[in-house]
C-alpha positions as CSV (number, residue, x, y, z in Angstrom):
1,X,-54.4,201.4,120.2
2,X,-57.9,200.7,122.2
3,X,-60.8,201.6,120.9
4,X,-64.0,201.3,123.2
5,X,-67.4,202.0,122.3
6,X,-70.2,202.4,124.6
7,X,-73.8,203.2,123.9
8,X,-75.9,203.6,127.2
9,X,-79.7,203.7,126.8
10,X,-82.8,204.5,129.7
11,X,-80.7,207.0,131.2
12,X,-81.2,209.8,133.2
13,X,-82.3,212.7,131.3
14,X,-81.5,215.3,133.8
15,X,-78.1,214.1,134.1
16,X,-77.7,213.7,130.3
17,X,-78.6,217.6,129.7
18,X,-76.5,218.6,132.6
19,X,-72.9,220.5,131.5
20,X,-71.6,220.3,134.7
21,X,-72.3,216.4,134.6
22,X,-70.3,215.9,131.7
23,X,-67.6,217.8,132.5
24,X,-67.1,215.9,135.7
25,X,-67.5,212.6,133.6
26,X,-64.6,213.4,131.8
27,X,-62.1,214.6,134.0
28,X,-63.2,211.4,136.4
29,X,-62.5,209.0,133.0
30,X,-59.2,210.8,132.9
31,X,-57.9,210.7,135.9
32,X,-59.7,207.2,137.5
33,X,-58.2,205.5,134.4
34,X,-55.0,207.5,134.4
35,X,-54.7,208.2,131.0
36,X,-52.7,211.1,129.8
37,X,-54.8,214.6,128.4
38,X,-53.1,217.1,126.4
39,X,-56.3,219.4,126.7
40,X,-59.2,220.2,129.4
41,X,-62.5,219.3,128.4
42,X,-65.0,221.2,125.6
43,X,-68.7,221.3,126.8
44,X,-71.0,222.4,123.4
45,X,-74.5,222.3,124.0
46,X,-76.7,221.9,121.0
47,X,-80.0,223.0,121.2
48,X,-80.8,224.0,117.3
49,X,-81.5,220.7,116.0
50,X,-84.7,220.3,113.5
51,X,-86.3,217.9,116.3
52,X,-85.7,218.7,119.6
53,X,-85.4,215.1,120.4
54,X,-82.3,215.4,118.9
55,X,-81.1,218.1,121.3
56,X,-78.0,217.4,123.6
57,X,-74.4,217.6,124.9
58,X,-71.5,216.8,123.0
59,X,-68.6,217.0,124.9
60,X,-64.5,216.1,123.6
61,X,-61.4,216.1,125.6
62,X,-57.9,215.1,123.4
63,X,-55.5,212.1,124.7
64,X,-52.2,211.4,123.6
65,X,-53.0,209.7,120.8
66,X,-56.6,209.3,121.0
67,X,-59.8,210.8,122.4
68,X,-62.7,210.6,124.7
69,X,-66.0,212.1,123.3
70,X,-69.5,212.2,124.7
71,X,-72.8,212.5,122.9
72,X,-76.2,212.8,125.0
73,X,-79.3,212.2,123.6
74,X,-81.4,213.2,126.8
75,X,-85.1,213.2,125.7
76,X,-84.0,209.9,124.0
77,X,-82.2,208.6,127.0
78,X,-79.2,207.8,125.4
79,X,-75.4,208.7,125.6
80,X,-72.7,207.8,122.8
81,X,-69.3,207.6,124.3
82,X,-66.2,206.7,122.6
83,X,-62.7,206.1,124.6
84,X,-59.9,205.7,121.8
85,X,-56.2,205.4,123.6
86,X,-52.8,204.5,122.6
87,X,-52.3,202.7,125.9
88,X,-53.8,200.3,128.1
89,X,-57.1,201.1,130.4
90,X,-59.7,199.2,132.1
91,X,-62.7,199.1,130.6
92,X,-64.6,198.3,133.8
93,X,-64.0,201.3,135.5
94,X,-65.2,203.2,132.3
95,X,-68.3,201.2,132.4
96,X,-68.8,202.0,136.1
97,X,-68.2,205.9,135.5
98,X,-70.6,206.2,133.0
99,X,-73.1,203.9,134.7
100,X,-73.0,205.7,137.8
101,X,-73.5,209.1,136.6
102,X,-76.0,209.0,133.8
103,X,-77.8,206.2,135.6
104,X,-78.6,203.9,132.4
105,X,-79.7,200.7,132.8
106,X,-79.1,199.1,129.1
107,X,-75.9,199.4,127.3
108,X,-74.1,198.2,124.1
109,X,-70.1,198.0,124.3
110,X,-68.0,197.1,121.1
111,X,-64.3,197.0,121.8
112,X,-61.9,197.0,118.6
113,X,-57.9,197.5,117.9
114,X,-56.9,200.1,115.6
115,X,-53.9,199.5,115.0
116,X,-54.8,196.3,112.7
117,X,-58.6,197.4,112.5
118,X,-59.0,193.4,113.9
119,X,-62.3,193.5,115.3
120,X,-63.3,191.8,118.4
121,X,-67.2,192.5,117.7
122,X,-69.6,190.5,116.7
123,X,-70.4,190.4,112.6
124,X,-73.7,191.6,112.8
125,X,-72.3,195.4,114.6
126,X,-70.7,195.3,110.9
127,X,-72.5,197.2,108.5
128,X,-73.5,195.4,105.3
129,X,-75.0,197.9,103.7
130,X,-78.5,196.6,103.5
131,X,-80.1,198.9,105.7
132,X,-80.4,202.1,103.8
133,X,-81.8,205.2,105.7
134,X,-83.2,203.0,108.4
135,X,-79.8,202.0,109.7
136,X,-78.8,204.6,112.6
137,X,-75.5,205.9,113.7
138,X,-72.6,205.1,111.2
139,X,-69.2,205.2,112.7
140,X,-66.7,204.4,110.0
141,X,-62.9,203.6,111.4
142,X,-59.7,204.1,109.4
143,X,-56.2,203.6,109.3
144,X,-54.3,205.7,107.0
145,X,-50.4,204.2,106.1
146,X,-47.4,206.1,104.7
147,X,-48.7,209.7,104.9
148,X,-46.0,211.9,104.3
149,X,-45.6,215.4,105.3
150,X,-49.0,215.8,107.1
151,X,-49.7,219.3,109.0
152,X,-52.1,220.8,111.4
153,X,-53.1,223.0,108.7
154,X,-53.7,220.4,106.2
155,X,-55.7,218.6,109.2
156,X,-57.5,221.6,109.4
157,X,-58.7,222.0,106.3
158,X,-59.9,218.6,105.9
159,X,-62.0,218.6,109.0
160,X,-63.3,222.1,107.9
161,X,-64.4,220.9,104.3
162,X,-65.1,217.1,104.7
163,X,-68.6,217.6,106.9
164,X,-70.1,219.6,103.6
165,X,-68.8,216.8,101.5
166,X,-71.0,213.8,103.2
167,X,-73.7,216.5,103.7
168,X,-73.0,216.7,107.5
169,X,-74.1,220.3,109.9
170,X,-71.0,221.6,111.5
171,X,-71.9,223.1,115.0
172,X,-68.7,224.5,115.6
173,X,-64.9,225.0,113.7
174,X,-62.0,222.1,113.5
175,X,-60.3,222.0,116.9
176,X,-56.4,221.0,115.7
177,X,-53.3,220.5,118.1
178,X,-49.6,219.0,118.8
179,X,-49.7,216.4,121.5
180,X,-46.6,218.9,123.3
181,X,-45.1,222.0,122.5
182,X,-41.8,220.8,121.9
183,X,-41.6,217.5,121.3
184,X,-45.3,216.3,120.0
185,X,-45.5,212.3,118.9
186,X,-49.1,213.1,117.5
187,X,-51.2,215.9,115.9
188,X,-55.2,215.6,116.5
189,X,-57.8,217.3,115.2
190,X,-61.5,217.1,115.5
191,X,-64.7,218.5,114.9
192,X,-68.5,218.4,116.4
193,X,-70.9,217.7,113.3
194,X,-74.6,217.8,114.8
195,X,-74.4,215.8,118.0
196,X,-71.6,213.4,116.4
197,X,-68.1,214.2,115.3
198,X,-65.1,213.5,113.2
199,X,-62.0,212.6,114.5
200,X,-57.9,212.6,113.0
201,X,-55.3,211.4,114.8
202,X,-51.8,211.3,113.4
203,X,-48.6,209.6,114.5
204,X,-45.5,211.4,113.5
205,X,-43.2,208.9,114.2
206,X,-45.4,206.0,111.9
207,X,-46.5,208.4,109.5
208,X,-50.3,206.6,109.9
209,X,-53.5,208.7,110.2
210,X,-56.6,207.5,112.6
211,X,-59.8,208.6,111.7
212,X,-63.1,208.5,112.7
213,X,-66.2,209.5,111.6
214,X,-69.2,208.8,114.1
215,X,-73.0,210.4,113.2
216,X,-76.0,209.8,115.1
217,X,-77.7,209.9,112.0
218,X,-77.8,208.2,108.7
219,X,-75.1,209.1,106.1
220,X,-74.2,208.0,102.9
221,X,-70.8,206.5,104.9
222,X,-69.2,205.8,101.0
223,X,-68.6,209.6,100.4
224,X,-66.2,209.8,103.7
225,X,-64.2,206.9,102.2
226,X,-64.6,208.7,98.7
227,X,-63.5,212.3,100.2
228,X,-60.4,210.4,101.7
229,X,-59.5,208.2,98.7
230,X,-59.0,211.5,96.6
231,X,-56.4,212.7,99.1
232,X,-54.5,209.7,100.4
233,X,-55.8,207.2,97.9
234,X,-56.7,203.2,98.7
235,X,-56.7,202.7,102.7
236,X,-58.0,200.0,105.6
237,X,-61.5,201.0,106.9
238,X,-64.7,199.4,108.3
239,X,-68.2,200.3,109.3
240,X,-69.7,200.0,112.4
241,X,-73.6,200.5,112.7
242,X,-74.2,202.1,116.7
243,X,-77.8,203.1,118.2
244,X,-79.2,199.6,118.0
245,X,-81.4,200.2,120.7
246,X,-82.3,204.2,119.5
247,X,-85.0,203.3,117.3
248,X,-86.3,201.4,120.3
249,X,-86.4,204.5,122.5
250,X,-88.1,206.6,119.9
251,X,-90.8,204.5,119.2
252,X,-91.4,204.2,123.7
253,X,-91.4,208.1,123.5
254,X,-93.7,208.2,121.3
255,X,-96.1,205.4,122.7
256,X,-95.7,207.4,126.3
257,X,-96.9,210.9,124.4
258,X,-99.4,209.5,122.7
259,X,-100.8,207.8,126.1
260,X,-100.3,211.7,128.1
261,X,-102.5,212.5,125.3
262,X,-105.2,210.6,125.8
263,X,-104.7,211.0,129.7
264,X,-105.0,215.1,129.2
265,X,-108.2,214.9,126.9
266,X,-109.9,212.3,129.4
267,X,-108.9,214.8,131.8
268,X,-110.5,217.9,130.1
């Protein structure tokens, strides 16, 4: 099971606030890279957040197996975009898509297997732990074994209760659903915490739950491996720190305001 990671940065920030965009992004992923959907795509704009630098589009579309999600970030410049599929897929077309159409010209690309959480990243996209709240954009993977008699209701309520738990803002309800009406190998779920999400996939025929928790913003990550330890007990997970580069584009933001500052009062 692939699981590709790809933070863009200096992108386009009309393109990265525009729905229409996005949706086209992920129907092109879908069908350029013939992967197999078992849902169209759902657009939620968020424009509520406490800083409106924060403001964006996250965007989800379910796989068989796996998902693709988009995050934008467009007064920052930045888009998060995860690809996870039971299958095989080029990631240079992916690369190109995204390229192409939110017209970033720095990215950051991790690629890991999820099947035996072996990572094929470098140690220092690892989290340590050392950061505290300066670290941004958590994404914790793990793989769940021998879960017995798992439901889309139980899915449901987990996703609904687990984003109060790490102290995360839901912007909308758990999304939950068989892979096929009739014969389903998976059951996903997900749902959109503040321009981030969490993510369950579960294999019927393994009996092994996927998850993912991804937040582009700092969380205590121990109290999702907690939450999940009190249901299914000891389990494989790492880490991942993302947004390397986002502190980066916050800091030029603020340099460029600070400069039309001065350039409107010299001006006056």
């Amino acid at each position: 099971m692939n699981h590709i990671m790809i933070d863009g940065y200096k992108g386009d920030e009309n393109r990265l606030n525009d729905l229409k965009t996005v949706n086209s992004i992920l129907n092109d992923i879908v069908s350029s890279l013939n992967l197999e959907a078992v849902m169209p795509p759902f657009l939620l704009p968020y424009y509520y957040s406490k800083d409106a630098e924060d403001d964006g589009i996250s965007a989800f579309i379910f796989l068989l197996g796996g998902h693709i999600t988009i995050h934008t970030f467009p007064r920052r410049g930045c888009v998060f975009v995860d690809l996870l599929y039971d299958g095989y897929f080029s990631e240079e077309k992916l690369e190109r898509i995204l390229k192409e159409n939110f017209i970033y010209s720095e990215q950051r690309v991790s690629h890991i297997e999820r099947r035996f959480l072996d990572p094929t990243i470098d140690k220092d996209k690892l989290y340590d732990g050392t950061g505290g709240n300066l670290d941004f954009g958590p994404h914790i993977i793990a793989r769940i074994e021998n879960v017995e008699s798992f439901s889309l209701e139980k899915m449901y309520d987990i996703l609904e209760e687990m984003p109060g738990y790490v102290n995360m803002n839901p912007i909308c309800r758990p999304y939950v659903l068989k892979s096929s009406k009739t014969s389903p190998a998976y059951l996903s779920g997900i749902i959109l915490i503040a321009q981030s999400h969490i993510a369950f996939h579960y294999d019927l025929a393994e009996k092994t739950l996927f998850c993912d928790m991804f937040s582009c913003s700092f969380y205590k990550s121990e109290k999702f491996v907690e939450y999940l330890g009190g249901i299914f007990g000891d389990f494989e997970h790492c880490t991942m720190i993302r947004g390397s580069k986002h502190e980066a584009q916050i800091k030029n933001r603020e340099i460029s305001l600070r400069q039309l500052g001065k350039w409107i009062k010299n001006a006056e």
